[in-house]
N, C-alpha and C positions, 0 to 999 in steps of 0.2 A: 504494500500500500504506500501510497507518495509520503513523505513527510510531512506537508501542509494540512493534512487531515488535523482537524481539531484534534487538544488533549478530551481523555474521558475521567471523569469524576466520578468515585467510586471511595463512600464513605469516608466523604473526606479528603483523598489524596486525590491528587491530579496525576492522571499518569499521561505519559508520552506514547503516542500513536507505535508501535513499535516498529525500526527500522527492515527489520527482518522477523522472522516467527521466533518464539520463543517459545519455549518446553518446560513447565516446570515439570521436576519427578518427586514425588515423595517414595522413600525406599523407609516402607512400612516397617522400624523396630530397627533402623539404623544406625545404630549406637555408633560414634567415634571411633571406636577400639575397632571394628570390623577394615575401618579404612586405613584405618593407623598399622593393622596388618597385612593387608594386603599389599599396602605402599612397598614395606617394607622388604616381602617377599616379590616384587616387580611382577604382581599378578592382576593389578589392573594399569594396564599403560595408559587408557586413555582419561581416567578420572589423574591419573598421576600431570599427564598434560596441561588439562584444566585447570589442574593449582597452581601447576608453572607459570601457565600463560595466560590464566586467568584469577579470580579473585577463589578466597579458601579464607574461611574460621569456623571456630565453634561458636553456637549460638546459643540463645536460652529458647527454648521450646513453652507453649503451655502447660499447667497445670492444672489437673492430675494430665501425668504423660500417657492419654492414652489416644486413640485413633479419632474418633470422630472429635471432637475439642481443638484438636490439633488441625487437622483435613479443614475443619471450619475458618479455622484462626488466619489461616495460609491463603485458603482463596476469598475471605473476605476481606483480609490487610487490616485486621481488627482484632483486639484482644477478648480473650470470654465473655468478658463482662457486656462487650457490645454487642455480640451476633448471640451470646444466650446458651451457646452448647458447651456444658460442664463435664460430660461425659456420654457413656454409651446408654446408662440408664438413671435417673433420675427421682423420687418421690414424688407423687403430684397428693399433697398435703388436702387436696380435699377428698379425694379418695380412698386414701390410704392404700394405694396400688402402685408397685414400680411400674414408669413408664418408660417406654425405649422413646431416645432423642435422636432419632433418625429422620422424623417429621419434617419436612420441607416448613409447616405451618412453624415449627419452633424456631428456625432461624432468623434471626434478628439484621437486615438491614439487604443488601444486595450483595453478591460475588463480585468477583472483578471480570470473570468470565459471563455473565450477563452483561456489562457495561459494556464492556467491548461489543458483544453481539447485537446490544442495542445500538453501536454507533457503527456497524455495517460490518465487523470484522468478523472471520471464519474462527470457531471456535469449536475446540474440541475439549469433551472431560471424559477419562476412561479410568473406572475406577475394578480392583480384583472383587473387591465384596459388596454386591449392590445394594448393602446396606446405606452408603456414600450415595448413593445416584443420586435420589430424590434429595439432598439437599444441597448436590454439587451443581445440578441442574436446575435448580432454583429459579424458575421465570426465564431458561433458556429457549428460545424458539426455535424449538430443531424444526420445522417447517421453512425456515430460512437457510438451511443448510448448515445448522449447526447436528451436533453428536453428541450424545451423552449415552453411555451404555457402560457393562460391568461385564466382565471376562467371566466372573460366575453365573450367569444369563446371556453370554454370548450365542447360544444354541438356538433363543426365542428373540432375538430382539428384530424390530420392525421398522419401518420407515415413521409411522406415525406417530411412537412414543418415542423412539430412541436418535431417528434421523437417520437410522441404518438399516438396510434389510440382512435380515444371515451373516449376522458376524463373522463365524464360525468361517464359511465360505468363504468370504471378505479376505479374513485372514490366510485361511487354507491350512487352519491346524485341526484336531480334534478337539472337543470339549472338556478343558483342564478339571483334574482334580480339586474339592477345596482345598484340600490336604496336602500340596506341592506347590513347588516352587512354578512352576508352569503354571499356576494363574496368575500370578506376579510377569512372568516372560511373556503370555499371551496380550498381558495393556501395552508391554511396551511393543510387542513385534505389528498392534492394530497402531498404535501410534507412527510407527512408520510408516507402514501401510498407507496411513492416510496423508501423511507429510508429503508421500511421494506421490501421491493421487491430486493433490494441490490446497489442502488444508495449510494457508499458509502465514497463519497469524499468530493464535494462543492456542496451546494445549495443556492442558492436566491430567499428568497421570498420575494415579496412586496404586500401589503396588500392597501387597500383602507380607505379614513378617512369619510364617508360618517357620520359615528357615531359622532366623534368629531366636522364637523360642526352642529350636530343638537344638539348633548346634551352636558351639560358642564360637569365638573369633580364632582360627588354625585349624577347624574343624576340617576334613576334605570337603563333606558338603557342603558348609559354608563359603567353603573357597568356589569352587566349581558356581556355585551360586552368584557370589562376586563376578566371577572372569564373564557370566553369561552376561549380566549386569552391564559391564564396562563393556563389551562387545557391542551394545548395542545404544548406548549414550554415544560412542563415536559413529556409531552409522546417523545417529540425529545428530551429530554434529557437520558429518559428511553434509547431510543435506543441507548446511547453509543454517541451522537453528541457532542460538542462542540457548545452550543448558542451563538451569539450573539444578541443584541437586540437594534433596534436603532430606531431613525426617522425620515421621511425628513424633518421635521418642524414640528413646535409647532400650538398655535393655541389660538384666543383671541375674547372672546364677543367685536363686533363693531357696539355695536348700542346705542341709545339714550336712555336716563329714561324710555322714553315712549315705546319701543321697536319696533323703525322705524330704518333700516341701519344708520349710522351715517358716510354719506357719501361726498367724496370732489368731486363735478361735473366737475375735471378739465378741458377738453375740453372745457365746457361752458363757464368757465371763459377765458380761453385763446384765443377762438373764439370772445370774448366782449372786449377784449382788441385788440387782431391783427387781427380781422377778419375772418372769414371761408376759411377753406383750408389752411391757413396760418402755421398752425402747427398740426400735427397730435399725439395724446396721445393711445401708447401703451399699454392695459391689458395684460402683459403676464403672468398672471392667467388662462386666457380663454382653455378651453379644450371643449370637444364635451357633457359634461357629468357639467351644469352649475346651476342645479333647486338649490342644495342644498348651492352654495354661490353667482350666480348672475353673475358670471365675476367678483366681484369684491375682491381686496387686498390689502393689506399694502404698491405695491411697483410695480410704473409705469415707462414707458419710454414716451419722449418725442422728436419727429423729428423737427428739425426746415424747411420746405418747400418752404417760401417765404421769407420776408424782414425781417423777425425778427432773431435776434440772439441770440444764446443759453445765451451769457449774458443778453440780455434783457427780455428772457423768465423767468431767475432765478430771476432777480430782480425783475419782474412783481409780483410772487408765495411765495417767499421766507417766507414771514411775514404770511402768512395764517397762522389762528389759524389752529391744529392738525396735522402740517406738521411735522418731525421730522427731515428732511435734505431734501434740494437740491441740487443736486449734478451737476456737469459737466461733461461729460465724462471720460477725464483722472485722477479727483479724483475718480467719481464711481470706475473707473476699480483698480486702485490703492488701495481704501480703502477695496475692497468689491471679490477682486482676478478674475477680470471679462473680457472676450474676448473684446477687442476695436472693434474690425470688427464686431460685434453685436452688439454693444452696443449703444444707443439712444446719441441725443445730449445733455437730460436732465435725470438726476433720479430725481425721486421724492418719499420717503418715507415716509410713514406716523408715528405717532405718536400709542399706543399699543392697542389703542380703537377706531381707527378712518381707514377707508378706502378711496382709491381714485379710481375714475370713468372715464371714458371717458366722454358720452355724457348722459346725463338721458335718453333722448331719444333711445340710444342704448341699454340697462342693462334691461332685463327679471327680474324683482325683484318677480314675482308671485310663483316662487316656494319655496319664503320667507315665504309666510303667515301664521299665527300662530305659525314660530321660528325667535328666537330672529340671526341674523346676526352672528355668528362666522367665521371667516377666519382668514387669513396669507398673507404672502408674504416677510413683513418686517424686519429686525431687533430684533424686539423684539418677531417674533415666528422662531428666528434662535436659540434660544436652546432647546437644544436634547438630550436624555439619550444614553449611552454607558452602556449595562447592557452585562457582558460575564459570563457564568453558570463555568468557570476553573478560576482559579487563574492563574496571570501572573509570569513569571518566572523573575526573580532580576531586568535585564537590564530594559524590560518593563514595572514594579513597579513603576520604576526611572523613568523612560519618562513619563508614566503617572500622575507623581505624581509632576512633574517639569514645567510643562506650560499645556493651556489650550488646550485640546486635538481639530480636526476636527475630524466630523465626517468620513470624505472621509479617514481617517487613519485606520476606523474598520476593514477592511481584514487582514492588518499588524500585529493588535495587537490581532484579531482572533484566526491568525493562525501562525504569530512566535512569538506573545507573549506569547501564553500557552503552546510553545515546552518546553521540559524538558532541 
């Protein structure tokens, strides 16, 4: 598109018409360490390039580090507190029923991928688990030639809903497992696909971390994972794109010597001290898709329901070994940039090796067996790489080089930080 096209305004920020396409990627559960080893072993050349010859840090991610909070943060260029998504599931305090936050209706404000397509640009979002779709395509008009579809429903997707017919075909692979690395490879290989078909403005892909809960950083298939990875960042860079490369969270072994979960049964505890029913503990980890961590994370909410109060639930908790913070509400939201209208009477975070639970009773631990526990949510898998394949131009050198970047700022620095 010529560069006299007006800037688009998008919650605030003005962004720049983009000189060339730009890609962002989130690599679902891409903790630092993963790059930091591979660098090392010269097993991805082409992210190894990118930092050469383009920009590289670590960032601060959302909190709680989980997926959809994160996925939201990035394409709205907004923190929690403004687009409203605090996790995967939430409380809705007049029902007294978890709610999943996957709702297009709960997103708070517009994408940056609708802005664009509102100002005539070709947009694509391809997300592994179409949990993401409805709120990534949020008021996108795929009748205008945009795409929004999920590599886990790539078998049914249509022209009418998704802007694609037969993905699957489109691509020319077979219909990935959820349980493989090959749904994470199939958004990037449809992203090519369509780069080279002439989608040539914004794309969003978000990938799945199914690898990173099971294998740590040296792992073989974690490697093999990376190198597929980096193979095909440089085919989008081939074509002329502008990378970014980031992630919704990191990710940390949380289990014992022995290699049992190394878990906090909070409910159990809180039910032994105020009684059943009396307080209800939030996973908002929980998604439809749980063999590979259980429900469980670094980072809970807490209702207060009956006679207890949020002070006497904190003081109850507080001292447990492996907790890292408990919080109260209007610290959480204060420290953590977090919706109070979502938000629990209590946080509870754990410490970088340790998890917290609801009830033992509730938690499917069987699709554990024979790997060791890896998950997030907390603090300590809130950092994130910023990897962009262009060099930033002066002013954004300076900002990034000046305080610790979010990642919810990657669009920004995508796409007006590598204008000329």
């Amino acid at each position: 598109m010529p560069q006299e096209r007006p800037p688009v305004m998008v919650n605030g920020v003005q962004y720049r018409w983009p000189e060339r396409p730009v890609v962002v990627v989130i690599i679902d559960g891409g903790d630092p360490a993963y790059i930091q080893q591979f660098l090392r072993e010269g097993a991805i050349p082409n992210i190894a390039r990118f930092m050469k010859e383009g920009f590289a840090v670590v960032a601060d991610g959302t909190v709680p580090s989980f997926t959809c909070p994160n996925n939201m943060s990035i394409v709205t260029g907004t923190p929690a507190s403004k687009h409203g998504i605090s996790g995967n599931f939430y409380l809705d305090t007049a029902t007294g029923e978890a709610v999943v936050m996957t709702g297009p209706e709960l997103l708070r404000g517009d994408t940056v991928l609708k802005g664009f397509a509102d100002a005539g640009a070709r947009v694509v979002a391809i997300t592994a688990k179409d949990k993401l779709r409805k709120q990534l395509g949020k008021g996108l008009d795929v009748s205008r030639g945009n795409v929004c579809f999920s590599s886990e429903k790539a078998s049914s997707t249509t022209m009418a809903e998704h802007g694609i017919d037969n993905a699957l075909a489109f691509v020319g692979q077979p219909q990935p497992d959820m349980y493989s690395m090959e749904l994470s490879l199939f958004v990037l290989d449809a992203g090519i696909k369509l780069l080279e078909a002439g989608h040539r403005d914004l794309m969003f892909l978000s990938l799945t971390d199914y690898v990173q809960h099971k294998y740590a950083p040296g792992e073989a298939e974690a490697r093999r994972f990376y190198q597929e990875l980096d193979r095909r960042f440089g085919r989008l860079a081939e074509l002329g794109a502008v990378v970014a490369l980031t992630a919704d969270h990191g990710m940390n072994d949380k289990s014992t010597p022995e290699g049992k979960p190394n878990v906090i049964w909070l409910q159990d505890i809180l039910d032994a001290k105020f009684g059943e029913a009396d307080t209800k503990v939030i996973c908002p980890i929980t998604d439809a898709f749980v063999a590979h961590h259980g429900a469980l994370g670094g980072f809970v909410r807490v209702w207060c329901r009956g006679k207890s109060t949020p002070a006497q639930v904190i003081e109850a908790i507080r001292g447990l070994p492996g907790l890292e913070s408990v919080l109260d509400k209007e610290t959480a939201c204060r420290l953590h940039d977090l919706p109070a209208d979502r938000e629990g009477d209590v946080v509870v975070i754990a410490e970088a090796n340790v998890c917290v639970g609801a009830s033992a009773k509730d938690h499917d631990l069987s699709g554990l067996e024979g790997h060791r526990l890896r998950t997030h949510g907390g603090v300590s898998e809130a950092k994130v790489p910023i990897i962009i394949n262009a060099p930033l131009n002066d002013d954004y050198r300076l900002r990034g080089g000046a305080a610790i970047l979010k990642s919810w700022q990657l669009f920004d620095f995508a796409i007006n930080g590598t204008a000329r």
